[in-house]
KETIFI-482313 format. One line per field, with one value per residue (C-alpha): residue number from 1; x, y, z. Coordinates in steps of 0.02 Angstrom, whole numbers, plus 50000, padded with zeros to 5 digits. Layout:
BEGIN
i (NUM:...)
px (X:...)
py (Y:...)
pz (Z:...)
END
This chain:
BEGIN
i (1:2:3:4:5:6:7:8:9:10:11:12:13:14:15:16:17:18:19:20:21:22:23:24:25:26:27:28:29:30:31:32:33:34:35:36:37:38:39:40:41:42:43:44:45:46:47:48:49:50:51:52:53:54:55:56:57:58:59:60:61:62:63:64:65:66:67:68:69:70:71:72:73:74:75:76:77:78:79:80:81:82:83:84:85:86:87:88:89:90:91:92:93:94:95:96:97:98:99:100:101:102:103:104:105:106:107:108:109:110:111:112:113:114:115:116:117:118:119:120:121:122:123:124:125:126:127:128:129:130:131:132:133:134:135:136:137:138:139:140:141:142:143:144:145:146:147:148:149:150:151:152:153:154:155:156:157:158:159:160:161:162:163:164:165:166:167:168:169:170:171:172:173:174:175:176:177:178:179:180:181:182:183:184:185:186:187:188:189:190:191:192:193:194:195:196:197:198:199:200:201:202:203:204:205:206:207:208:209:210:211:212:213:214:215:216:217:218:219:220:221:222:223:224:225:226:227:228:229:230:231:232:233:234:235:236:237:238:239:240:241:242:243:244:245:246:247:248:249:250:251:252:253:254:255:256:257:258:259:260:261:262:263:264:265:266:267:268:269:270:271:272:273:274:275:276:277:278:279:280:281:282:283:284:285:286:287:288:289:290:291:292:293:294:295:296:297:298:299:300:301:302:303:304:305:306:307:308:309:310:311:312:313:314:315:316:317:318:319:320:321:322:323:324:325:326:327:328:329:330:331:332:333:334:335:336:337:338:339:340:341:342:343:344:345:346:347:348:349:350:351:352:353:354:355:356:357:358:359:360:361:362:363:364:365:366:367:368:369:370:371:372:373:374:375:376:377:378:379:380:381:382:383:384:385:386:387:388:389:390:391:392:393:394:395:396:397:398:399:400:401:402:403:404:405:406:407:408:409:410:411:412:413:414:415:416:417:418:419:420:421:422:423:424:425:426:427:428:429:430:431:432:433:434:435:436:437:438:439:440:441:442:443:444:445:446:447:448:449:450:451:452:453:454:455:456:457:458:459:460:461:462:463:464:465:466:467:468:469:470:471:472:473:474:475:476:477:478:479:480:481:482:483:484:485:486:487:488:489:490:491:492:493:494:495:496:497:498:499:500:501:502:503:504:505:506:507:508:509:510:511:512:513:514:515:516:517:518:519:520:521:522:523:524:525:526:527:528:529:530:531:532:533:534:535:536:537:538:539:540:541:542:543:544:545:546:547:548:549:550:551:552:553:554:555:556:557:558:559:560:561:562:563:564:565:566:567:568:569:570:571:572:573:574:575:576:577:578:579:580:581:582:583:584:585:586:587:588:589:590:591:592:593:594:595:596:597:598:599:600:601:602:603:604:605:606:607:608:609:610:611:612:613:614:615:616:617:618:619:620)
px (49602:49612:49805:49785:49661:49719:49911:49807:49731:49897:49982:49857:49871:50042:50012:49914:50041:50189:50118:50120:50310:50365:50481:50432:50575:50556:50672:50687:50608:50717:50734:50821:50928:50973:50853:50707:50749:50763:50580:50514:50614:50546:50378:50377:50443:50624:50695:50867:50867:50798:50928:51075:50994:50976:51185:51230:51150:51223:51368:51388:51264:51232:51268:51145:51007:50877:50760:50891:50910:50746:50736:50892:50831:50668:50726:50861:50720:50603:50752:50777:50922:50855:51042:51089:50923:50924:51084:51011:50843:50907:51078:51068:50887:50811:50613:50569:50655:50548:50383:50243:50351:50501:50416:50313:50462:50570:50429:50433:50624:50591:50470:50576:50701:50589:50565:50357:50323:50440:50356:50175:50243:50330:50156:50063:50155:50139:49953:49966:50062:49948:49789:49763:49937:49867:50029:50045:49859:49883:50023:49923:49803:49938:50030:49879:49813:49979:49950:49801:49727:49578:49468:49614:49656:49481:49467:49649:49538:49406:49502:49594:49441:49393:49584:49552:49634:49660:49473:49474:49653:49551:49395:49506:49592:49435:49357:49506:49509:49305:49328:49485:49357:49212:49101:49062:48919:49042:49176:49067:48995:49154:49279:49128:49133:49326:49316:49185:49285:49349:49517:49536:49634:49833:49863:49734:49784:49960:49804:49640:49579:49644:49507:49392:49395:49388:49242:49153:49176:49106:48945:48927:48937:48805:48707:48713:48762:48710:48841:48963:48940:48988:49153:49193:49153:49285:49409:49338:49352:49510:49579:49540:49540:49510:49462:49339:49250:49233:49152:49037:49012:48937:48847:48738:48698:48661:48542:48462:48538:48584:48651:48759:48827:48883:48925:49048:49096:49181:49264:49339:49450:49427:49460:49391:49476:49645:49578:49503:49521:49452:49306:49171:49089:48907:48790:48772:48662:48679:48725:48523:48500:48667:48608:48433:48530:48694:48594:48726:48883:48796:48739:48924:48984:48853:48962:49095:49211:49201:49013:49037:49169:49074:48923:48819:48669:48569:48695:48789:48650:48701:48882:48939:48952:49060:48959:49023:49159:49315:49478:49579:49724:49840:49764:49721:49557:49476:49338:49231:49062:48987:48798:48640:48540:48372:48415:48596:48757:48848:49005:49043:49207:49242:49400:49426:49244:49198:49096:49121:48994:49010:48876:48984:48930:49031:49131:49267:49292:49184:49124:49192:49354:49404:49292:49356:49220:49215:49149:49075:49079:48981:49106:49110:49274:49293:49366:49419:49386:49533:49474:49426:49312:49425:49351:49485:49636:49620:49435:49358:49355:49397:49585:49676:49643:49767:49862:49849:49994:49943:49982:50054:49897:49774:49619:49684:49725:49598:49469:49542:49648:49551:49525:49524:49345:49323:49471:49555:49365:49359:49512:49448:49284:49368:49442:49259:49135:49065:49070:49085:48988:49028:48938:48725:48733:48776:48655:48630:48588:48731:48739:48622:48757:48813:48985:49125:48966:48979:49028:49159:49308:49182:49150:48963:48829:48717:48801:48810:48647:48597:48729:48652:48488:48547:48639:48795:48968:49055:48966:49023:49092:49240:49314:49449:49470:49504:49639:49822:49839:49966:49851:49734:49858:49875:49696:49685:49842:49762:49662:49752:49908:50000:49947:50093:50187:50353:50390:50474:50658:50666:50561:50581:50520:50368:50270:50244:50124:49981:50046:49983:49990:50160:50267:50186:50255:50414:50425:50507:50353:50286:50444:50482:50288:50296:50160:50051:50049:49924:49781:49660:49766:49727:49557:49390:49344:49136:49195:49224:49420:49475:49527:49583:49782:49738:49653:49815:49930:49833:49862:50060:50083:49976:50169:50274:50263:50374:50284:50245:50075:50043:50083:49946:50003:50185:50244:50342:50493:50520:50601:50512:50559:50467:50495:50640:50576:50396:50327:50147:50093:50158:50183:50111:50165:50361:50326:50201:50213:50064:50126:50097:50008:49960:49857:49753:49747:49776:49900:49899:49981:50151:50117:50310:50371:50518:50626:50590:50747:50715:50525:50446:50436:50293:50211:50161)
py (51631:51529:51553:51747:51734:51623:51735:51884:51818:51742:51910:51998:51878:51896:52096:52062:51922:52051:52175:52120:52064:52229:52301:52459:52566:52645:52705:52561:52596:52571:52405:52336:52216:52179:52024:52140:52291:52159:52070:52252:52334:52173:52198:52365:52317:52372:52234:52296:52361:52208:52093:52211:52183:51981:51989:52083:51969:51817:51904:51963:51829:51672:51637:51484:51548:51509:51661:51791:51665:51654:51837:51857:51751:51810:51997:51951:51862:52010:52108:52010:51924:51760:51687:51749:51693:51501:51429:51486:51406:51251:51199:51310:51322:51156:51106:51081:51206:51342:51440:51480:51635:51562:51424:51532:51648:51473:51427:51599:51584:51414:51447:51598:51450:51360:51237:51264:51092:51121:51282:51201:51080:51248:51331:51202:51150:51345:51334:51185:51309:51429:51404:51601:51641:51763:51779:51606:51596:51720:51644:51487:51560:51617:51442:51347:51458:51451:51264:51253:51187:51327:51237:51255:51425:51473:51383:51469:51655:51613:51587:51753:51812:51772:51825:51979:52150:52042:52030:52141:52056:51915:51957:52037:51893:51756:51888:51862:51670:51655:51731:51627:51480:51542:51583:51771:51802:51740:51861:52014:52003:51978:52082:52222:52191:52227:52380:52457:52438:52598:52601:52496:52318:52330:52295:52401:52576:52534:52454:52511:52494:52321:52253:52373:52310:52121:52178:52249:52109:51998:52090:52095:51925:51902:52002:52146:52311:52430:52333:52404:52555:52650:52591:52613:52808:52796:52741:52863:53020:52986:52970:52910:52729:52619:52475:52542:52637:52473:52394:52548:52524:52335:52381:52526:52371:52259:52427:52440:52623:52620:52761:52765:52606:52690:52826:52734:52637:52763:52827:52655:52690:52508:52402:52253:52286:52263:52104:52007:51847:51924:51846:51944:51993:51924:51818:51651:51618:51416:51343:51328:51509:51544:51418:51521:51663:51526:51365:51304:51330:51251:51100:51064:51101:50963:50830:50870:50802:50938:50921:50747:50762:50776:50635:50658:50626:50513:50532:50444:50293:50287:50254:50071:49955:49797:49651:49569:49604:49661:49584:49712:49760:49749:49658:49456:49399:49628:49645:49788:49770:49935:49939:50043:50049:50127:50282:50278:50221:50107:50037:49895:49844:49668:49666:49496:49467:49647:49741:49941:50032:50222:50313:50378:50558:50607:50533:50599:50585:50524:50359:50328:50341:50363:50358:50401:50356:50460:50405:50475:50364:50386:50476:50606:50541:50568:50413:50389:50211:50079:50037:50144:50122:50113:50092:50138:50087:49884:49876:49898:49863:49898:49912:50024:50200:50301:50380:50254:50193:50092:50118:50012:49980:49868:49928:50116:50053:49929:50082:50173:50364:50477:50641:50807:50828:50994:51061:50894:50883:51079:51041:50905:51000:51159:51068:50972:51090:51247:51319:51254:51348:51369:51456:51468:51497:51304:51284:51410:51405:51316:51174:51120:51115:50944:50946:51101:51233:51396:51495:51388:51469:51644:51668:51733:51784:51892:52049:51985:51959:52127:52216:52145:52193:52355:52387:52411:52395:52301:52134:52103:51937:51848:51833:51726:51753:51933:51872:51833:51661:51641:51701:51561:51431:51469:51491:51318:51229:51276:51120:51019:50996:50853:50856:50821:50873:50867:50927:50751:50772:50805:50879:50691:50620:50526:50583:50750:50683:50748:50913:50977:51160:51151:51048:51147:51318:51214:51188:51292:51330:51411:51485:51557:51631:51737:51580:51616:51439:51364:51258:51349:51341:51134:51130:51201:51189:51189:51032:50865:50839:50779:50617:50664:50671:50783:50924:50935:50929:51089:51196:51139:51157:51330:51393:51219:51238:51223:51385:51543:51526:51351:51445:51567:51581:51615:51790:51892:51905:51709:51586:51442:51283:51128:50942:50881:50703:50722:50910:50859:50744:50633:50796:50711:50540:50589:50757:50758:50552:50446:50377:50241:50280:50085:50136:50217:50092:50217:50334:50515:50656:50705:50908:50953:50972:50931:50795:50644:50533:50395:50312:50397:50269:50213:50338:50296)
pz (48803:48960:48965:48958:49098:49201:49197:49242:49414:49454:49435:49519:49690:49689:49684:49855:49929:49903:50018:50204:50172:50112:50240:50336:50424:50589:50711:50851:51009:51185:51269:51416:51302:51132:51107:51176:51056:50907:50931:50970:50776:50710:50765:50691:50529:50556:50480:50501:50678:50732:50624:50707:50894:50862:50796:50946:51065:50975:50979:51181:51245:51178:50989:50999:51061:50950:51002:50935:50781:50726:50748:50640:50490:50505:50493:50334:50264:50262:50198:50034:50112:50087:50031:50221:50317:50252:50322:50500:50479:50387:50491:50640:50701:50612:50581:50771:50836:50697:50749:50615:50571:50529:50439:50316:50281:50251:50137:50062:50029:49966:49844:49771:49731:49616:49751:49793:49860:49983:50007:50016:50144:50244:50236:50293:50450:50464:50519:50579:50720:50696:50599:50594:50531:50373:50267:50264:50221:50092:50022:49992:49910:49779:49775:49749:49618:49536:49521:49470:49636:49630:49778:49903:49847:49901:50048:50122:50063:50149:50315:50297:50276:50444:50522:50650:50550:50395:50322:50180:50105:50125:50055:49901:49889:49888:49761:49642:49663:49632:49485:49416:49482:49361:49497:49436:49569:49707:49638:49615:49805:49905:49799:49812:49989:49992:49908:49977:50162:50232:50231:50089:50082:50093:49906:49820:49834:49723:49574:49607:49456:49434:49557:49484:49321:49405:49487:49333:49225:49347:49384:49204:49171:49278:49206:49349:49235:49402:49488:49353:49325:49470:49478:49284:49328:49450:49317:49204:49306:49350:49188:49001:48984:48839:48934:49049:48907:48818:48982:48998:48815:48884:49060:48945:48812:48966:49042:48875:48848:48654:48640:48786:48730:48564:48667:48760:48618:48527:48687:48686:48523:48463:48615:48559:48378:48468:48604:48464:48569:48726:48802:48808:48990:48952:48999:48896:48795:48729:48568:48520:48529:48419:48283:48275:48130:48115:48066:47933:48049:48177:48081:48034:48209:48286:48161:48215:48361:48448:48510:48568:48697:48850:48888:49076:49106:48995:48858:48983:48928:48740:48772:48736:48864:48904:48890:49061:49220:49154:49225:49318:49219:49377:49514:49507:49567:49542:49416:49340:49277:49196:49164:49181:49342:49324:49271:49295:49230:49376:49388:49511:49561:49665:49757:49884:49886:49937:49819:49761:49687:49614:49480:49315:49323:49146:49007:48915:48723:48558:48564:48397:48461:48633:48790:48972:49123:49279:49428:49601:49747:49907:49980:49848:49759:49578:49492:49320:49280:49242:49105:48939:48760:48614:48426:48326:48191:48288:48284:48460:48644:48837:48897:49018:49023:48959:49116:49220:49297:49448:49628:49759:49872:49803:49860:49774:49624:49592:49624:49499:49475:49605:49541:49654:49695:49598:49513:49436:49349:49326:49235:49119:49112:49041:48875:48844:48875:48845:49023:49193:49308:49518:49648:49660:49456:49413:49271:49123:48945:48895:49008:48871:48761:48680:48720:48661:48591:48527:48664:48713:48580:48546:48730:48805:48689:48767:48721:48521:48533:48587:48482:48320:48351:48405:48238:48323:48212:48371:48350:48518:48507:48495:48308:48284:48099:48139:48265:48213:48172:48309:48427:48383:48366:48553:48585:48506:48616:48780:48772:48634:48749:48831:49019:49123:49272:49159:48978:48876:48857:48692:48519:48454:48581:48523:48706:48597:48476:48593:48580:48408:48445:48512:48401:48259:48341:48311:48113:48006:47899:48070:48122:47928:47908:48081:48144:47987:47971:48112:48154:48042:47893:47865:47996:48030:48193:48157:48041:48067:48031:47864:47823:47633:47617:47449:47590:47675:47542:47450:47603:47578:47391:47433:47468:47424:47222:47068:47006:47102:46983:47079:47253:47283:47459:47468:47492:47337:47427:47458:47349:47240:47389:47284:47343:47259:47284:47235:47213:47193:47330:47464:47602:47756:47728:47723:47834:47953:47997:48125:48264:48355:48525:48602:48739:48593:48465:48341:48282:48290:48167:48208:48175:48196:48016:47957:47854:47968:47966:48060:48072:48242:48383:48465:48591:48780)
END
């Protein structure tokens, strides 16, 4: 579900960045020489009036001059000749000879090249030229969104927000990015602002309804239906749509109108039917209020792994503790003591006599496995600590946290990893608990949530709530056993993924292992089934996981039998494929081996199926 979101607001950005570059054609005004006409054609957006001009002047004047140059690549830039433009700005122009134009539209070619850090860099000496330069601004906002970097992306909105001429883009654009950073209220006020501007932003007029829609769902999640509804009649009385009756179908349940609701409803021709994955625009409501009518689910759930992967505040307390200073893995002479202080866990680090303290604000993982610290210095820096809780296959203990590679200073790395202040712990955050919350609405119903709750894989419960007890046949909630299994195996790999900057070279590599949803998507028995095979065919996420090999091997003698009556599972059409070397038993062990993963002290299940030949090797 993330995934599918977080695609959407990237697409939509880049909807907005396109527009200011898009070339506009005019006839070129008269000028006393052919460097004058170009910088007036380019002015006016005649890209190739003002690219003729800058040739001619190179051409009778001076073919160095690095006004008519700029000009030139500028103006074949803007043009979509990129291929032309970057020879000028890279061998004939140079860095210190470029303005904040020709920087951002070097960036801009850059980053169409696959090359975006080049393009950050580009974008950045842009307003360090000119701090109001707005495409560059806006084009920030869509690079760091791309990445992930949510807390710069809003930061660059908010400053073309306040660019003379260029404050509704702005506004759009911060509207879009407070809503990819799960700050609803924030998103509903400034993309309202945006569209309520007369004339509207560049941008919206080719989507409307786009924003619209953005808009609605985040008024409703906040649990402002008024908010909604007039711009859902908008969509409406321009034209049928599914989607907006379905949303209609929500802002009436939110108002309290019944029948408008079903009204709307069957407008929507079974919207949700066709989204089953789809978070639902609601209000949440906390694990405690879905176990009131789910008690047993939610019994099972609270054993499982799931609801212990997050620890703050006095769970922090419970945690186990070393029982002195810990030698730094790296640095002679550095030690870390972790303890409790009054109320608070602490963790003190001595480097060359100086002391460093920081308060552990979370901590990552279940204590009868694997346990991550994270702490917050004075400064405000988040920290992951050097060292990490391991009770697993070797017994237990303290060692290096997994990730950590060191760095060369030793003040840096004896401190430990720093973490971006919001979104590198918005990222972490996002796998291990329910919701994270931005904006003045930090603390809802679910913060009181152990870890991963309900709501976390069935999305907001408000409107379930008030669908049931208003009899409605759309529960209102998010179903994945309705959903393909594909779709859930997806759902399911947006958090059980291997976090890095590069994909491992190859399928065997053994750097894979913590990639469960993805090597799976690579076995025949997914490939061959149309991805009928997936996480939910061997686990139950409200369940702690299985340790029987017999639990697993049922789910593959379900298809891999010597007799179609031992193969409930396996579709008419397809052949009897038994073991030959032992059809009853044995499937993981030769199949589905554990690897080795050190910094662990444990292994984990290799999930991509197949005839292993040679035993896996150890993972980092």
């Amino acid at each position: 579900m993330k995934t599918v979101a977080r695609r959407h607001f990237v697409l939509i950005l880049a909807s907005l960045l396109a527009v200011p570059i898009t070339a506009c054609r005019g006839p070129a005004s008269p000028g006393s020489t052919p460097l004058e006409r170009s910088a007036d054609s380019y002015a006016r957006g005649d890209y190739d009036s003002a690219a003729s001009f800058a040739r001619e002047h190179l051409t009778r004047v001076d073919p160095d001059d690095p006004d008519a140059l700029r000009l030139l690549a500028r103006s074949w830039c803007r043009s979509g000749r990129e291929d032309d433009a970057l020879p000028i700005f890279e061998v004939r122009l140079g860095l210190d000879a470029m303005q904040a134009e020709d920087l951002y539209l070097y960036g801009v070619a850059l980053d169409r090249r696959g090359q975006p850090d080049l393009a950050l860099d580009l974008w950045e000496r842009a307003l360090d030229a000119d701090p109001d330069h707005p495409e560059a601004l806006a084009a920030l906002v869509y690079l760091h969104s791309r990445g992930k970097r949510l807390d710069e992306a809003r930061h660059a909105a908010e400053r073309l927000a306040r660019v003379p001429g260029w404050e509704a883009q702005g506004e759009l654009m911060l509207g879009v990015a407070l809503a990819e950073s799960n700050d609803p209220r924030g998103a509903a006020e400034w993309l309202g602002r945006a569209l309520r501007r007369d004339p509207p932003p560049p941008g919206f007029l080719e989507s409307p309804d786009r924003y619209r829609l953005l808009l609605v769902r985040s008024a409703l999640r906040v649990g402002h239906p008024d908010e909604a509804v007039g711009p859902l009649r908008q969509i409406l009385d321009a034209s049928p749509s599914a989607e907006a009756s379905w949303l209609l179908s929500r802002a009436e349940l939110q108002r309290g109108d019944v029948p408008s609701a079903i009204e709307a409803l069957e407008r929507a021709k079974g919207y949700r039917s066709d989204h089953p994955l789809e978070p639902e625009p609601s209000p949440y409501v906390g694990e405690a209020r879905c176990a009131e009518c789910h008690p047993r689910i939610a019994r099972e759930a609270a054993a499982s792994r799931h609801s212990k992967t997050l620890h703050r505040g006095e769970d922090l307390l419970t945690l186990p503790l070393p029982e002195g200073p810990l030698p730094d893995p790296d640095e002679p002479g550095v030690s870390h003591r972790v303890g409790r202080s009054g109320d608070v866990l602490e963790v003190e680090t001595r480097v060359d006599g100086r002391s460093f303290r920081a308060v552990v604000e979370a901590a990552f993982g279940d204590p009868d496995r694997y346990v991550t610290m994270v702490s917050r210095d004075d400064s405000g820096t988040y920290r992951t600590l050097r060292h990490s809780f391991h009770r697993m296959g070797d017994g237990s203990g303290w060692d290096r946290t997994l990730g950590d590679t060191g760095r060369a200073d030793r003040l840096a790395n004896a401190l430990g990893r720093p973490i971006d202040s919001r979104d590198g712990v918005v990222r972490c955050l996002a796998c291990h608990a329910t919701n994270v919350r931005f904006g003045p609405d930090r603390v809802g119903p679910e913060s009181a949530d152990s870890a991963i709750g309900c709501e976390h894989c069935h999305g907001p419960g408000a409107h379930h709530v008030a669908a049931v007890a208003a009899g409605l046949t759309d529960l209102a909630i998010v179903d994945p056993s309705s959903a393909p299994t594909v779709a859930v195996t997806d759902s399911c790999s947006s958090c059980h993924v291997l976090e890095t900057d590069s994909e491992p070279a190859s399928r065997g590599d053994p750097a894979w292992i913590r990639s469960q949803g993805k090597t799976l998507s690579w076995s025949r028995c997914y490939s061959r089934s149309g991805g009928a095979i997936g996480c939910v065919s061997c686990h139950d996420p409200h369940r702690p996981t299985s340790r029987s090999a017999p639990h697993y091997e049922a789910a593959c003698l379900s298809c891999h039998a010597p007799s179609r009556d031992l193969a409930p599972d396996l579709p008419p059409e397809a052949p009897l494929a038994s073991c030959p070397v032992d059809p009853s038993q044995g499937c993981v062990d030769c199949h589905m081996p554990s690897v080795e993963v050190p910094a662990l002290h444990d292994s984990l299940t290799d999930h991509y199926i197949r005839v292993v030949v040679d035993p896996p090797a150890p993972s980092d």
